[in-house]
mmCIF file of the N, C-alpha and C atoms, coordinates in Angstrom:
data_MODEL
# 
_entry.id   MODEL 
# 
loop_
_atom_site.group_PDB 
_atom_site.id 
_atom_site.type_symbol 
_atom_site.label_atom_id 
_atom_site.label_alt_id 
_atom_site.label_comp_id 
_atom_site.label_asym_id 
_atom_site.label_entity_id 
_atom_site.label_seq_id 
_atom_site.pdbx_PDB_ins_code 
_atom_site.Cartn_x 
_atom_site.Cartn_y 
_atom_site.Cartn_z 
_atom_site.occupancy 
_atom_site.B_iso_or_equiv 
_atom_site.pdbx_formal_charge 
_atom_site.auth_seq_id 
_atom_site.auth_comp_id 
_atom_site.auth_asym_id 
_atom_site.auth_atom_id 
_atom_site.pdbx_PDB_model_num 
ATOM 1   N N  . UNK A 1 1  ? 52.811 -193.434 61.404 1.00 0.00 ? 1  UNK A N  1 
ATOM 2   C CA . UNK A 1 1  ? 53.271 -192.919 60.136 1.00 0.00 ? 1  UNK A CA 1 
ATOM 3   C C  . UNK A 1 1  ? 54.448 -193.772 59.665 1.00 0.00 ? 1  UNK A C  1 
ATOM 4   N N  . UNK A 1 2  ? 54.416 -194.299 58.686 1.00 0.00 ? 2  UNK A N  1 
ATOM 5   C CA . UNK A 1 2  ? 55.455 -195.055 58.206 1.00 0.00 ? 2  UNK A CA 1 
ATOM 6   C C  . UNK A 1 2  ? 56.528 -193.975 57.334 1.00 0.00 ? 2  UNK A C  1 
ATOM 7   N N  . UNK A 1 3  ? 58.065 -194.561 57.358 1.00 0.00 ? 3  UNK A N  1 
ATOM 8   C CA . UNK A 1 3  ? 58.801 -194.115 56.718 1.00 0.00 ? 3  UNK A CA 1 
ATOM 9   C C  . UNK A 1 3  ? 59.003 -194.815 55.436 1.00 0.00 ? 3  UNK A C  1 
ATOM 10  N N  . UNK A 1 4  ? 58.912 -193.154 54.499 1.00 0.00 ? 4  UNK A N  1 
ATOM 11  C CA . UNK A 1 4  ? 59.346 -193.723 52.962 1.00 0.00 ? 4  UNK A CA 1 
ATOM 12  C C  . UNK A 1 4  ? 60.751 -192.900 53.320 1.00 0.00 ? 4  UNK A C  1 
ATOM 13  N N  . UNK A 1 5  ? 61.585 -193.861 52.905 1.00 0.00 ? 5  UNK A N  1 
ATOM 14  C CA . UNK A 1 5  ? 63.287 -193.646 52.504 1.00 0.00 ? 5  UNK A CA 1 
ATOM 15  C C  . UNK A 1 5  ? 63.708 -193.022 50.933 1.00 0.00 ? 5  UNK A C  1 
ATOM 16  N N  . UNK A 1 6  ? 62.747 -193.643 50.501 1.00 0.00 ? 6  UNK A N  1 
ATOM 17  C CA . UNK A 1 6  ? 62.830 -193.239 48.960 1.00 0.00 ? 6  UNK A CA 1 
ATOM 18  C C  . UNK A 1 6  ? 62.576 -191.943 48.322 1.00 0.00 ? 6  UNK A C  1 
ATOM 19  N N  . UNK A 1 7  ? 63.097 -191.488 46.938 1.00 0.00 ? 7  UNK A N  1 
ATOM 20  C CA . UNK A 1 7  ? 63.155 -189.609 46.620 1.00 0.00 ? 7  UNK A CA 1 
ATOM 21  C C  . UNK A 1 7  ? 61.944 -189.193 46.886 1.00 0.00 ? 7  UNK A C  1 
ATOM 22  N N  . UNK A 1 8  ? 60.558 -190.052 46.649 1.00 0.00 ? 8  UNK A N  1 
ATOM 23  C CA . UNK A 1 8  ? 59.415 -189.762 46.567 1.00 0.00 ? 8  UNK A CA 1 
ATOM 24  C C  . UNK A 1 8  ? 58.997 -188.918 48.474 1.00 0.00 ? 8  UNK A C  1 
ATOM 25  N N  . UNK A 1 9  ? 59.903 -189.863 48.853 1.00 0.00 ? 9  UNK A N  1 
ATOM 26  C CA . UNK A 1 9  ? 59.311 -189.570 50.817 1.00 0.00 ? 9  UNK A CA 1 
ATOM 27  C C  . UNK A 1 9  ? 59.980 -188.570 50.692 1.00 0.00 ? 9  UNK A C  1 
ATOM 28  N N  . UNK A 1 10 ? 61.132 -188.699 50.845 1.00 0.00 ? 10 UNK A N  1 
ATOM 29  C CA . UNK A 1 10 ? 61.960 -187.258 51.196 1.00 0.00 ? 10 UNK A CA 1 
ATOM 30  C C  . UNK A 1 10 ? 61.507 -185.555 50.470 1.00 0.00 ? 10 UNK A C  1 
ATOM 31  N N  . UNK A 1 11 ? 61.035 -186.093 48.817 1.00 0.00 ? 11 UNK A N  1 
ATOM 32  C CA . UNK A 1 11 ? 60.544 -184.914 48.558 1.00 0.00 ? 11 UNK A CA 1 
ATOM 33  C C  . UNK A 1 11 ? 59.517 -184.369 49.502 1.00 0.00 ? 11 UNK A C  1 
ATOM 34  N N  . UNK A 1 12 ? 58.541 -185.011 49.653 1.00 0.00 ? 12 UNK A N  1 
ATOM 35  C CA . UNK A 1 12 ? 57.093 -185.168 50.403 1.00 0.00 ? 12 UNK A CA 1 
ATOM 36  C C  . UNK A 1 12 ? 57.601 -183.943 51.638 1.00 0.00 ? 12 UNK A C  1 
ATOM 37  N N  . UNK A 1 13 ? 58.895 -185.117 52.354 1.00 0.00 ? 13 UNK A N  1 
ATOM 38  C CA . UNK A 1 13 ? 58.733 -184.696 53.706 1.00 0.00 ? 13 UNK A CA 1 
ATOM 39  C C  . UNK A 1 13 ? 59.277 -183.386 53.892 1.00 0.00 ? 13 UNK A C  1 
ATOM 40  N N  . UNK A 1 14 ? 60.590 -182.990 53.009 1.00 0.00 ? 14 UNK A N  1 
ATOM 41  C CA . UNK A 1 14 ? 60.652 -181.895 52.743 1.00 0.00 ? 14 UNK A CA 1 
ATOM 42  C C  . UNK A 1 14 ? 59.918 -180.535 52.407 1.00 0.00 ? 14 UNK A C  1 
ATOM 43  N N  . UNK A 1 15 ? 58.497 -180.476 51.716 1.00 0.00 ? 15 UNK A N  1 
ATOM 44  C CA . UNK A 1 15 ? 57.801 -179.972 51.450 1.00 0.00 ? 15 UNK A CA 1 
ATOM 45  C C  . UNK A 1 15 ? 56.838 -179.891 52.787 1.00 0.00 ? 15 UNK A C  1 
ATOM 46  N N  . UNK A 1 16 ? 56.588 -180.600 53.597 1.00 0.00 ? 16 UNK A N  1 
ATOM 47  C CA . UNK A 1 16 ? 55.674 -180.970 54.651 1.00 0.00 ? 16 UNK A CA 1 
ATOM 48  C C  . UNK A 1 16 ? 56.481 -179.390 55.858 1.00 0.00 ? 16 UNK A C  1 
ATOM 49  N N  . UNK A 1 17 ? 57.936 -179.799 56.236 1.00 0.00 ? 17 UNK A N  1 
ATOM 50  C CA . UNK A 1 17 ? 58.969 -179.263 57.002 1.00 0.00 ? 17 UNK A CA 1 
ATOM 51  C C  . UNK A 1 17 ? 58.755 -177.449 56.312 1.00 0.00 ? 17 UNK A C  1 
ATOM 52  N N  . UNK A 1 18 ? 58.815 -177.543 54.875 1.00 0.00 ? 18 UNK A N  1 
ATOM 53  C CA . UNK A 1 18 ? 58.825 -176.096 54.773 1.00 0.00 ? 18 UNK A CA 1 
ATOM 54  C C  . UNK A 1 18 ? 57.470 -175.244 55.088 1.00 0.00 ? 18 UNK A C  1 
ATOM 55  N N  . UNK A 1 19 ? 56.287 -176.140 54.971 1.00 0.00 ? 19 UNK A N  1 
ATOM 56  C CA . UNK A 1 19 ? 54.723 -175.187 55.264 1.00 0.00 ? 19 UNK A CA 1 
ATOM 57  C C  . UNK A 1 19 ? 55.276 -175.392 56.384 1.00 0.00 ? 19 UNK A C  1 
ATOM 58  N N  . UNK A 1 20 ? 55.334 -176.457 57.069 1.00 0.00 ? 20 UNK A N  1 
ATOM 59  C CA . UNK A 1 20 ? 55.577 -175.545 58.618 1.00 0.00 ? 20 UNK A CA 1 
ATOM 60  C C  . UNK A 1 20 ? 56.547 -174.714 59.464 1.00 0.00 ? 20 UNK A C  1 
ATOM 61  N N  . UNK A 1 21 ? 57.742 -174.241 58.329 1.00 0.00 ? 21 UNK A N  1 
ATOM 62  C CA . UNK A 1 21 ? 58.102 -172.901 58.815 1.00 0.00 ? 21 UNK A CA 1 
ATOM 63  C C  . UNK A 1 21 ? 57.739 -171.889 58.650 1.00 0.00 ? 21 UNK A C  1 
ATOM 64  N N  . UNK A 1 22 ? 57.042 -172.107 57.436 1.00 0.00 ? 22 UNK A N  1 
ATOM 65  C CA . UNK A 1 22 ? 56.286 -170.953 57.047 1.00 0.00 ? 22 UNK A CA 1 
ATOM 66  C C  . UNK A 1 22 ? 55.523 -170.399 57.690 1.00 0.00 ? 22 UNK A C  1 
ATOM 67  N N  . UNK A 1 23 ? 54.597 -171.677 58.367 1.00 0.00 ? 23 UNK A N  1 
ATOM 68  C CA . UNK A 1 23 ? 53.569 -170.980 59.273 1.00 0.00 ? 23 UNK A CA 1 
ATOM 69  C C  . UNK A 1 23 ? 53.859 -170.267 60.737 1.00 0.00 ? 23 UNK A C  1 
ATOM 70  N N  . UNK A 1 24 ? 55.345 -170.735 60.802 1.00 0.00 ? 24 UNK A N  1 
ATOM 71  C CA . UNK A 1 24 ? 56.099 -170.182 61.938 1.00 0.00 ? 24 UNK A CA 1 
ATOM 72  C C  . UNK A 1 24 ? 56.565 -168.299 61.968 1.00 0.00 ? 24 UNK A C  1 
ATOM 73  N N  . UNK A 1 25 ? 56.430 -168.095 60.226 1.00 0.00 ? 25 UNK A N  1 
ATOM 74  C CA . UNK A 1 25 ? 57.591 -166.299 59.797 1.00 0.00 ? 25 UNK A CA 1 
ATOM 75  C C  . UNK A 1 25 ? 56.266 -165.610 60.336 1.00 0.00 ? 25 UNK A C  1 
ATOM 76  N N  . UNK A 1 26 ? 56.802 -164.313 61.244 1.00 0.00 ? 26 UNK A N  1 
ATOM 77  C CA . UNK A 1 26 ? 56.046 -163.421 61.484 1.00 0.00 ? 26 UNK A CA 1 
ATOM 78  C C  . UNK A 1 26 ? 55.953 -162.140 60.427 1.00 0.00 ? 26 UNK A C  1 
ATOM 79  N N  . UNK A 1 27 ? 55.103 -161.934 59.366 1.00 0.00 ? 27 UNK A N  1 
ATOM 80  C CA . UNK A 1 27 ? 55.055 -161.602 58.318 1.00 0.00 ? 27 UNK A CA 1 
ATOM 81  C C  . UNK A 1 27 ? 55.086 -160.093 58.648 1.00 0.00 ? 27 UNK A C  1 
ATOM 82  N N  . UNK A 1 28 ? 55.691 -159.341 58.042 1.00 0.00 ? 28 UNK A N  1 
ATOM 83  C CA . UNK A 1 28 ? 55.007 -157.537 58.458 1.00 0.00 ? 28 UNK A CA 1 
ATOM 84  C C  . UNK A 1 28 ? 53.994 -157.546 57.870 1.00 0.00 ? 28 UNK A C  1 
ATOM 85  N N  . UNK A 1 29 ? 53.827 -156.502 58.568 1.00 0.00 ? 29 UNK A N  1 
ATOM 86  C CA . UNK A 1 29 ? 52.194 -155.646 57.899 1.00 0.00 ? 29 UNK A CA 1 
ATOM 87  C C  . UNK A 1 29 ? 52.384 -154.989 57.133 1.00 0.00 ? 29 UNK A C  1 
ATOM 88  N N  . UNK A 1 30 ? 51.728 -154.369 56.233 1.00 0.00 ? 30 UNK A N  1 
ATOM 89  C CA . UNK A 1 30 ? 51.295 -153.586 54.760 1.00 0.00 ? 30 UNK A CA 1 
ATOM 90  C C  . UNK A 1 30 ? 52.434 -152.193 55.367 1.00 0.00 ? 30 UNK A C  1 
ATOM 91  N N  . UNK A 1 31 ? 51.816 -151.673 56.448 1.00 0.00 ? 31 UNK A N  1 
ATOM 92  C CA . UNK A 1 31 ? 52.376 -150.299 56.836 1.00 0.00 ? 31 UNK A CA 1 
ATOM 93  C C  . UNK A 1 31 ? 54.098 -150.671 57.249 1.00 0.00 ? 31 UNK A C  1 
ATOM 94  N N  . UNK A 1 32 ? 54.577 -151.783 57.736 1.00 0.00 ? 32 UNK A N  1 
ATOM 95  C CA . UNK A 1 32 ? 55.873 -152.553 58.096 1.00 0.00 ? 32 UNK A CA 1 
ATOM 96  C C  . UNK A 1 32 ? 56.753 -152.238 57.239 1.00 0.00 ? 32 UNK A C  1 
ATOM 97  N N  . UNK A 1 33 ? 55.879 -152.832 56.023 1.00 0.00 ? 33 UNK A N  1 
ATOM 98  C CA . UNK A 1 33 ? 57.256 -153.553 54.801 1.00 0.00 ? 33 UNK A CA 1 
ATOM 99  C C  . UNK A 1 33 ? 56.676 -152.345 53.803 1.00 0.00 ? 33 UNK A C  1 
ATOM 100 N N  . UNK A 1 34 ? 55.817 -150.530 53.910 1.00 0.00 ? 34 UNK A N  1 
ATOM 101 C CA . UNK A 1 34 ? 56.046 -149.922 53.183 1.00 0.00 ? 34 UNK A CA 1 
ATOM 102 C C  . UNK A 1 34 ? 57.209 -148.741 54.005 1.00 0.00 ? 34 UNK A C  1 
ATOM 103 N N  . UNK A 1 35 ? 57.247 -149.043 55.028 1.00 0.00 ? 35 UNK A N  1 
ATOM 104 C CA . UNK A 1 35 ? 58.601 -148.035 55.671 1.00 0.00 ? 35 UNK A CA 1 
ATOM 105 C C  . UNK A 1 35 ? 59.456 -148.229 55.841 1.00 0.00 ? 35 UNK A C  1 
ATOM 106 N N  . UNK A 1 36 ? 59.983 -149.999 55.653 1.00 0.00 ? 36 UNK A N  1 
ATOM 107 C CA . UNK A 1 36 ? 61.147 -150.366 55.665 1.00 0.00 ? 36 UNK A CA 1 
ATOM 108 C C  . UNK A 1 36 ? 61.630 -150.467 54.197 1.00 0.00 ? 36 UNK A C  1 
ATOM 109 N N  . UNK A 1 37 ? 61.031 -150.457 53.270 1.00 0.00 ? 37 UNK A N  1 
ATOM 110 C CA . UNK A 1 37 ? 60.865 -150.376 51.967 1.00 0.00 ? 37 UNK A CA 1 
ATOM 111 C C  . UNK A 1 37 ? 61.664 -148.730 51.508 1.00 0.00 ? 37 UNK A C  1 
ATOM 112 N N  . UNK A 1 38 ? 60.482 -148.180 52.282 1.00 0.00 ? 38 UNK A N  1 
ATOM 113 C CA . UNK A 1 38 ? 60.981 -146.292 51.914 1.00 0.00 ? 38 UNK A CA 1 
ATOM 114 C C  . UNK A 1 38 ? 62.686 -146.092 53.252 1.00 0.00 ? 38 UNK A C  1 
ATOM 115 N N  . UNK A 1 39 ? 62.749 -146.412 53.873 1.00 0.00 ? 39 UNK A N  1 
ATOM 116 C CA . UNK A 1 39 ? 64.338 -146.665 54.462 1.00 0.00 ? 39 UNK A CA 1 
ATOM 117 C C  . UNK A 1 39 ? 65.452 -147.318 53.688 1.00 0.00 ? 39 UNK A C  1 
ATOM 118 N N  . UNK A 1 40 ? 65.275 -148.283 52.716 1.00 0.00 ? 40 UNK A N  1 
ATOM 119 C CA . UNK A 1 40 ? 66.040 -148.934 52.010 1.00 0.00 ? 40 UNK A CA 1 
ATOM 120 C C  . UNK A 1 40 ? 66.398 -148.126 51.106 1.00 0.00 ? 40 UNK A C  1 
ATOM 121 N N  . UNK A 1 41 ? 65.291 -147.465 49.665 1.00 0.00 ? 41 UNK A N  1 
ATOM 122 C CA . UNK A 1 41 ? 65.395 -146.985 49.043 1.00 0.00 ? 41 UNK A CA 1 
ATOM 123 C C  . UNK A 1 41 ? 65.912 -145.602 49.277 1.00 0.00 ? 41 UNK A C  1 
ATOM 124 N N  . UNK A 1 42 ? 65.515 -144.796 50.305 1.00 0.00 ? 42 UNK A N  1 
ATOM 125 C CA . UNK A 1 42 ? 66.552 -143.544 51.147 1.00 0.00 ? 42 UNK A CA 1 
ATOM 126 C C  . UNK A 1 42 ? 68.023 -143.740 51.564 1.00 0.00 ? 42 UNK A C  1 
ATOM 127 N N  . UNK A 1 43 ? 67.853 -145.196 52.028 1.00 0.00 ? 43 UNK A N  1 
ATOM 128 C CA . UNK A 1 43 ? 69.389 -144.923 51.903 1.00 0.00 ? 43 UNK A CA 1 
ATOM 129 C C  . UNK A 1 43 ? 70.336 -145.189 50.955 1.00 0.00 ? 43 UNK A C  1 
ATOM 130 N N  . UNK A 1 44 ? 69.950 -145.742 50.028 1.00 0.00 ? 44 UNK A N  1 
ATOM 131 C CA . UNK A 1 44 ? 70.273 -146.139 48.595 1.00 0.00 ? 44 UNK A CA 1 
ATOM 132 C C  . UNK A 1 44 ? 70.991 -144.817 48.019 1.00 0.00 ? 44 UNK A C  1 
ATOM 133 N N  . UNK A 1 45 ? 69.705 -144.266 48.122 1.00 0.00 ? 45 UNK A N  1 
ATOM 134 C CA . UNK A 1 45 ? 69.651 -143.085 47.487 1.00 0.00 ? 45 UNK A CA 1 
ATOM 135 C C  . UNK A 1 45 ? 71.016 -142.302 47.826 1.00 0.00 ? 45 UNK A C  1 
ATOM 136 N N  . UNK A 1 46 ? 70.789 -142.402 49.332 1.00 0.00 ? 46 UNK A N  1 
ATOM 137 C CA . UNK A 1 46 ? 72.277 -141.325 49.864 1.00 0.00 ? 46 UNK A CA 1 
ATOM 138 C C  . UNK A 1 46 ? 73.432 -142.129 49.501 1.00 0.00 ? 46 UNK A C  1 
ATOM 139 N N  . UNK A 1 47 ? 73.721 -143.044 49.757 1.00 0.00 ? 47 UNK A N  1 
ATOM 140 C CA . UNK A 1 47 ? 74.801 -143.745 49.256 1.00 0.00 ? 47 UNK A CA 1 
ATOM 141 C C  . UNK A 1 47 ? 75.136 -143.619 48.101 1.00 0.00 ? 47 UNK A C  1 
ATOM 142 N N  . UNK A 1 48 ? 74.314 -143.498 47.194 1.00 0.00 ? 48 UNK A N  1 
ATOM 143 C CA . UNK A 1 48 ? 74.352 -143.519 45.558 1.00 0.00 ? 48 UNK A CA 1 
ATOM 144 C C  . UNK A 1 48 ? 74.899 -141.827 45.292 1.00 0.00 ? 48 UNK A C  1 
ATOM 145 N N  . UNK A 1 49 ? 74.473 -141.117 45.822 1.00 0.00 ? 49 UNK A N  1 
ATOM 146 C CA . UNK A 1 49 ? 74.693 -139.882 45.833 1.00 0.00 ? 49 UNK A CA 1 
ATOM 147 C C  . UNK A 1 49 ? 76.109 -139.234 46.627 1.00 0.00 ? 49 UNK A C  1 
ATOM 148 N N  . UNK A 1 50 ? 76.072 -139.793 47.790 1.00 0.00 ? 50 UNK A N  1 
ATOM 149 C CA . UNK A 1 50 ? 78.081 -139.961 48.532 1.00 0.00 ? 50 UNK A CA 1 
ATOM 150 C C  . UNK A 1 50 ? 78.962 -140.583 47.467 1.00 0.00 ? 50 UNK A C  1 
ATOM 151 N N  . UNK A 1 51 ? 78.702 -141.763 47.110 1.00 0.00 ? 51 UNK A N  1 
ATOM 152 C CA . UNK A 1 51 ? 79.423 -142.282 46.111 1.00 0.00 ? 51 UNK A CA 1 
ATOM 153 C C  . UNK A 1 51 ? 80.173 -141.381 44.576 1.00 0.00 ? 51 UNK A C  1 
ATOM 154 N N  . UNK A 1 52 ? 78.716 -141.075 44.112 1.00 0.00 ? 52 UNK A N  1 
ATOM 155 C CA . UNK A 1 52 ? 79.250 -140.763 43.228 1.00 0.00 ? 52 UNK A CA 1 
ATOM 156 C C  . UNK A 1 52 ? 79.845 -139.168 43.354 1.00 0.00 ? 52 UNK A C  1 
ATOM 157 N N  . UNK A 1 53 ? 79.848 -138.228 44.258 1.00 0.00 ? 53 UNK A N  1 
ATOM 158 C CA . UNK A 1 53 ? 80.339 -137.058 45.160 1.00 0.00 ? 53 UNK A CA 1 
ATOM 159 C C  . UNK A 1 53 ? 81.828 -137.381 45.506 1.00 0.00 ? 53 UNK A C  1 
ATOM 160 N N  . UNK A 1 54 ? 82.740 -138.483 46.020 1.00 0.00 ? 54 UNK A N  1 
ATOM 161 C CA . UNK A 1 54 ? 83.448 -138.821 45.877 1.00 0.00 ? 54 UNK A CA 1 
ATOM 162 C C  . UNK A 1 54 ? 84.206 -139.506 44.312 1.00 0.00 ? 54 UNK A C  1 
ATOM 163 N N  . UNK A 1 55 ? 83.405 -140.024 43.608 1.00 0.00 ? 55 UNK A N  1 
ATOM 164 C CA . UNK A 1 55 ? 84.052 -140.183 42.529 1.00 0.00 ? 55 UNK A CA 1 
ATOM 165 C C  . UNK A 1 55 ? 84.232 -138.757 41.753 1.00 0.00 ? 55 UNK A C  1 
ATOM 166 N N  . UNK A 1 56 ? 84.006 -138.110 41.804 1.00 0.00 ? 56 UNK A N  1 
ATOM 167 C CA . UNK A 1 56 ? 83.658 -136.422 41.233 1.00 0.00 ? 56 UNK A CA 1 
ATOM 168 C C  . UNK A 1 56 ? 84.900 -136.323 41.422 1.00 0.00 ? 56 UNK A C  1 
ATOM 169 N N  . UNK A 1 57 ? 84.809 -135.761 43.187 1.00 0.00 ? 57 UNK A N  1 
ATOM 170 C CA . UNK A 1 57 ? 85.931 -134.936 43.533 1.00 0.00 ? 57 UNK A CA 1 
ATOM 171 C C  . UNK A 1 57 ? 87.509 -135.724 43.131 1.00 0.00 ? 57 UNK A C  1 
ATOM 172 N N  . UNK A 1 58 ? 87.338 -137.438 42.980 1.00 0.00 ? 58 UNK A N  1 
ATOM 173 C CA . UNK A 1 58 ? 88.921 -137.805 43.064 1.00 0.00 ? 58 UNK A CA 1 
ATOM 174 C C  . UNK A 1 58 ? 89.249 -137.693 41.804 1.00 0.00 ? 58 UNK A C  1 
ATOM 175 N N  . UNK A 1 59 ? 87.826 -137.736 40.741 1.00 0.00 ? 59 UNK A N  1 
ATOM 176 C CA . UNK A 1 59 ? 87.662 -137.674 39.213 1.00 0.00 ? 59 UNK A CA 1 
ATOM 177 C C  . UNK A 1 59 ? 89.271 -136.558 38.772 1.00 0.00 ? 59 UNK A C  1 
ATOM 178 N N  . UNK A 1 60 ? 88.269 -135.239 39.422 1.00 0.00 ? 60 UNK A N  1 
ATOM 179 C CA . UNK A 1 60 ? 88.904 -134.401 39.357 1.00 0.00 ? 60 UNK A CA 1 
ATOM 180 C C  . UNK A 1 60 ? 89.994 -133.862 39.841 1.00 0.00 ? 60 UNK A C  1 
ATOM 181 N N  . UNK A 1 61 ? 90.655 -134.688 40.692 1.00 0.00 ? 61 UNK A N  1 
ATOM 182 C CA . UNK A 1 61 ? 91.740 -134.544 41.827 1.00 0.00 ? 61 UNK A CA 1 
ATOM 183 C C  . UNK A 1 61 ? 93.086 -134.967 41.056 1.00 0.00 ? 61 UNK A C  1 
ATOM 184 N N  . UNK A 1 62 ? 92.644 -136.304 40.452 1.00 0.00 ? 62 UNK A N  1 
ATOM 185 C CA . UNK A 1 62 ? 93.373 -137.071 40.003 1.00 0.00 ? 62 UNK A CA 1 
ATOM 186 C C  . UNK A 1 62 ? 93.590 -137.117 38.804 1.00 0.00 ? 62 UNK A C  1 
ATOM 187 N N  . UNK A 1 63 ? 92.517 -137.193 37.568 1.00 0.00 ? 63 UNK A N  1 
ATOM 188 C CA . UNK A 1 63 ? 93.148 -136.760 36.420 1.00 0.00 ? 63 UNK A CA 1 
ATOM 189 C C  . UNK A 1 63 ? 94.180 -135.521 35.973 1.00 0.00 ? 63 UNK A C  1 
ATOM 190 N N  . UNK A 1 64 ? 94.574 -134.432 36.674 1.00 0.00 ? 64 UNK A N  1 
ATOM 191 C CA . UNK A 1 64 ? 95.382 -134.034 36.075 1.00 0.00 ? 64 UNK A CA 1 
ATOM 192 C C  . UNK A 1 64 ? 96.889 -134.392 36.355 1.00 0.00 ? 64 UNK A C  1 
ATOM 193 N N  . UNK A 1 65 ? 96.819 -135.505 37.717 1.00 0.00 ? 65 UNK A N  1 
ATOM 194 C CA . UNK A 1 65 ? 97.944 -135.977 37.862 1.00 0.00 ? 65 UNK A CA 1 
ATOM 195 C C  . UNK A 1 65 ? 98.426 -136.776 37.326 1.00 0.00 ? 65 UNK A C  1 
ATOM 196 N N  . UNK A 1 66 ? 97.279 -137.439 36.526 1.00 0.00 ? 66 UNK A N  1 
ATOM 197 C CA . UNK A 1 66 ? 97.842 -139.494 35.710 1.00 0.00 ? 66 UNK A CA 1 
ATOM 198 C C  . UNK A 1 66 ? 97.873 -138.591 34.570 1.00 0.00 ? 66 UNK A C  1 
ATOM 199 N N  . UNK A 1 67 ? 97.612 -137.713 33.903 1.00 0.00 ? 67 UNK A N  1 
ATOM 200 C CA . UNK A 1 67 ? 97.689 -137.347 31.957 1.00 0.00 ? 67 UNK A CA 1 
ATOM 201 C C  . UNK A 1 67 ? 98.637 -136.139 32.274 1.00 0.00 ? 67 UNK A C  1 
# 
């Protein structure tokens, strides 16, 4: 295999290097990436919901002390 030095090789070889990591990722399965999917979005959820439970209570904690 000869070396091209030039943008043309390097693009090439670059592109060559990434299919074969690719072929290296162990992909999930359908059932994988729909429960890690529904874990993400659950905890989103709670977080989103703590969050704004704390902004409430300091909402209210605190405005009558700053006005």
């Amino acid at each position: 295999m000869s070396k091209k030095t030039g943008l043309g090789g390097r693009v090439a070889r670059f592109f060559r290097q990434v299919r074969a990591e690719l072929k290296k990722v162990n992909w999930p399965t359908k059932e994988e990436l729909t429960k890690n999917t529904a874990v993400v979005v659950v905890t989103i959820v709670i977080l989103t919901a703590f969050i704004a439970l704390i902004d409430l209570i300091l909402g209210s904690v605190l405005t009558p002390i700053i006005l």
